[in-house]
C-alpha positions in Angstrom: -14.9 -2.3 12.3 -13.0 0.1 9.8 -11.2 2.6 11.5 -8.0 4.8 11.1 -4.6 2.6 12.0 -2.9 3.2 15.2 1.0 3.1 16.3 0.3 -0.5 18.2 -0.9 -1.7 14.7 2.8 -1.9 13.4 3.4 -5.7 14.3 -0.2 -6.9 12.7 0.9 -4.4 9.8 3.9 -5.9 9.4 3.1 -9.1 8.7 0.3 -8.5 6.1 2.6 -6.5 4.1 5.3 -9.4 4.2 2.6 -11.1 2.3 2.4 -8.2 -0.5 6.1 -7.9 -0.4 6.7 -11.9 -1.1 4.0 -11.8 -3.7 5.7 -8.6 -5.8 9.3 -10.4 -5.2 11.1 -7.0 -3.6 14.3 -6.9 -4.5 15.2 -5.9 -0.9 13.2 -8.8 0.7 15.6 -11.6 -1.7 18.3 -9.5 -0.6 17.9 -9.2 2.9 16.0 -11.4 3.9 12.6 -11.3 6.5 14.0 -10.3 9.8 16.1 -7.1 8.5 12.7 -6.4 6.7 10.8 -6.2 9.5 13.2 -5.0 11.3 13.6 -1.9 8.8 9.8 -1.5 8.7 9.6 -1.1 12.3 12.5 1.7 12.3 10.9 3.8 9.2 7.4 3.5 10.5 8.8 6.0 13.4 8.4 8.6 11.2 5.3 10.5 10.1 6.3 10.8 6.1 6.7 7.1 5.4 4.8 5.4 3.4 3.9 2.7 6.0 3.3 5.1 8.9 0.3 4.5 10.5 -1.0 7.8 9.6 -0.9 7.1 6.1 -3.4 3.6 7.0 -7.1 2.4 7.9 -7.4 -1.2 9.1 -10.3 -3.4 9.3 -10.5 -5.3 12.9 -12.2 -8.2 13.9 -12.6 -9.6 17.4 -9.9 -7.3 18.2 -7.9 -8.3 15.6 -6.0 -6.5 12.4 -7.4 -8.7 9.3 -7.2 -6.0 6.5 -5.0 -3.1 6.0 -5.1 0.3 3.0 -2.8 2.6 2.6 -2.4 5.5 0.2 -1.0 8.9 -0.3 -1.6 12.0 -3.0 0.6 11.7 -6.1 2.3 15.1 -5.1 4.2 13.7 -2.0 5.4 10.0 -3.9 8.8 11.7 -3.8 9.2 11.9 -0.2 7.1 9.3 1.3 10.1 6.5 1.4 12.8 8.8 2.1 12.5 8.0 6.0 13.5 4.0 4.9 16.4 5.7 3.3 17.6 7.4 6.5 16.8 3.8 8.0 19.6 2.5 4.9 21.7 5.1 5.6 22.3 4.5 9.5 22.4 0.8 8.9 25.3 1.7 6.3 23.2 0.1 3.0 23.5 1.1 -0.3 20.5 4.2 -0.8 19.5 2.1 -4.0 18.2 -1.0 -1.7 15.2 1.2 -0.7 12.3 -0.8 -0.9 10.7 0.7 -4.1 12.5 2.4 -6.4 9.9 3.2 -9.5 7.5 5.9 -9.1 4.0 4.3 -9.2 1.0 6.8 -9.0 -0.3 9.2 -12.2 -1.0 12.6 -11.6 -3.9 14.3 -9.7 -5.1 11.2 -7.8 -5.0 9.6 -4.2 -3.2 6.2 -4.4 -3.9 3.4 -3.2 -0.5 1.9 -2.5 -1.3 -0.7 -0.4 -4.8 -3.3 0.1 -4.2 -6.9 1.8 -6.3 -8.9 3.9 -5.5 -11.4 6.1 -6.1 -15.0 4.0 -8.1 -16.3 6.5 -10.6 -13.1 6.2 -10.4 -13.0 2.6 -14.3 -14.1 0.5 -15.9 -12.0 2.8 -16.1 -8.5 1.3 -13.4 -6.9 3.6 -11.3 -5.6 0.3 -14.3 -4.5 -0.3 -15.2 -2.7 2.9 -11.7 -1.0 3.0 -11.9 0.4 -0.3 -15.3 2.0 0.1 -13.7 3.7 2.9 -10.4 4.7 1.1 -12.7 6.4 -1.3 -13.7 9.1 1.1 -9.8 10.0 2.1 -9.5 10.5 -1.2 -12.8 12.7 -1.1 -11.7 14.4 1.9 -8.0 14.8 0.2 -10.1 16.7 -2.9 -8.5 14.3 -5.3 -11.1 13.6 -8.1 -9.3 10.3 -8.9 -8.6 7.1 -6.9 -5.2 5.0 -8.6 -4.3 1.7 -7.8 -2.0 -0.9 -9.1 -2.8 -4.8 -9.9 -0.5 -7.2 -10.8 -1.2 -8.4 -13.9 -1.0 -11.9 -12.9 -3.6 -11.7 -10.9 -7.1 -11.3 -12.4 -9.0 -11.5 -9.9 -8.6 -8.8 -8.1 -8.5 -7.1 -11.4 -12.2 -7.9 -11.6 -13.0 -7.0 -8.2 -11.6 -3.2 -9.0 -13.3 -3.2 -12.5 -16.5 -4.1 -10.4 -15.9 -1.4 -8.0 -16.2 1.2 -11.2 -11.8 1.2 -11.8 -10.6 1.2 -15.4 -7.4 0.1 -16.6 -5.0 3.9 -17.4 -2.1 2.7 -18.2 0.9 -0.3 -16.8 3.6 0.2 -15.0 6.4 -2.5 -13.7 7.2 -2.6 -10.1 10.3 -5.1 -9.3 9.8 -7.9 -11.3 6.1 -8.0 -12.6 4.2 -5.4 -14.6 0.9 -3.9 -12.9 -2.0 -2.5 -14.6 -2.5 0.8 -13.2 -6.0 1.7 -12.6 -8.8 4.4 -11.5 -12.0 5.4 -10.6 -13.2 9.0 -11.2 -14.9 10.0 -7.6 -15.2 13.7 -8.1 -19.2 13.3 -8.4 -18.9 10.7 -5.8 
């Protein structure tokens, strides 16, 4: 079952975006290792304007369990969406420039998808899919006319899964260390 993420989805969260984060390298992560990162998550995802908040999410459950996670936000509110982690820096006394991300990644006038993972046992079975059918109508419902997402270059497969799913390579972008083909689907006449 798809449905909107809830606060007691943090911990399950968590730990699929640890995945995401090793995979891109995060400066932060090398720096500070797993436990301040999680611990950091858990203190920024308090508040309703971060990009992790649960608000911001849809999971996929099975058997009770988290096994996929999206999240996204409109282009317009990029700027603000990871000052909570820096309030988060800030009382921990850390340098404002370890924030998590510190290049902008979405193009104008579309909903982005920041975030897709599913759980590697899960994975083959159409749940990336199933969660990006359903991002597609919060970007509906936000009246965004374009859908953006970023893969990594390195990794062609999901490159082909998006290009299946009617995305089109816009443009590149490079996020920490690897460069990211930024791509998007028109769903205006969706």
């Amino acid at each position: 079952m798809i449905r909107f993420a809830k606060k007691e989805d943090e911990a399950s969260v968590i730990q699929l975006l640890m995945t995401i984060f090793y995979d891109m390298d995060l400066p932060f992560l090398q720096k500070y290792g797993e436990k301040m990162t999680r611990q950091m998550l858990f203190s920024a995802m308090e508040h309703p304007d971060f990009r992790y908040h649960y608000q911001r999410g849809i999971v996929k459950e099975v058997d009770q369990q988290v096994v996929g996670i999206a999240f996204g936000y409109q282009h317009e509110v990029e700027a603000m969406i990871d000052l909570p982690f820096a309030e988060v820096l800030q009382a921990k006394q850390l340098p404002a420039s370890d924030n998590l991300y510190t290049e902008p990644e979405t193009f104008p006038n579309e909903w982005y998808l920041d975030t897709l993972a599913v759980h590697q046992d899960y994975q083959g079975q159409g749940i990336g899919s199933e969660l990006l059918t359903a991002v597609n109508q919060l970007a509906i419902k936000a009246e965004k006319p374009l859908l953006g997402l970023n893969v990594d270059q390195g990794n062609p497969k999901a490159k082909k899964l998006y290009q299946r799913l009617g995305f089109e390579v816009v443009g590149e972008i490079k996020i920490a260390s690897h460069w990211y083909d930024h791509m998007q689907k028109n769903i205006a006449n969706n």
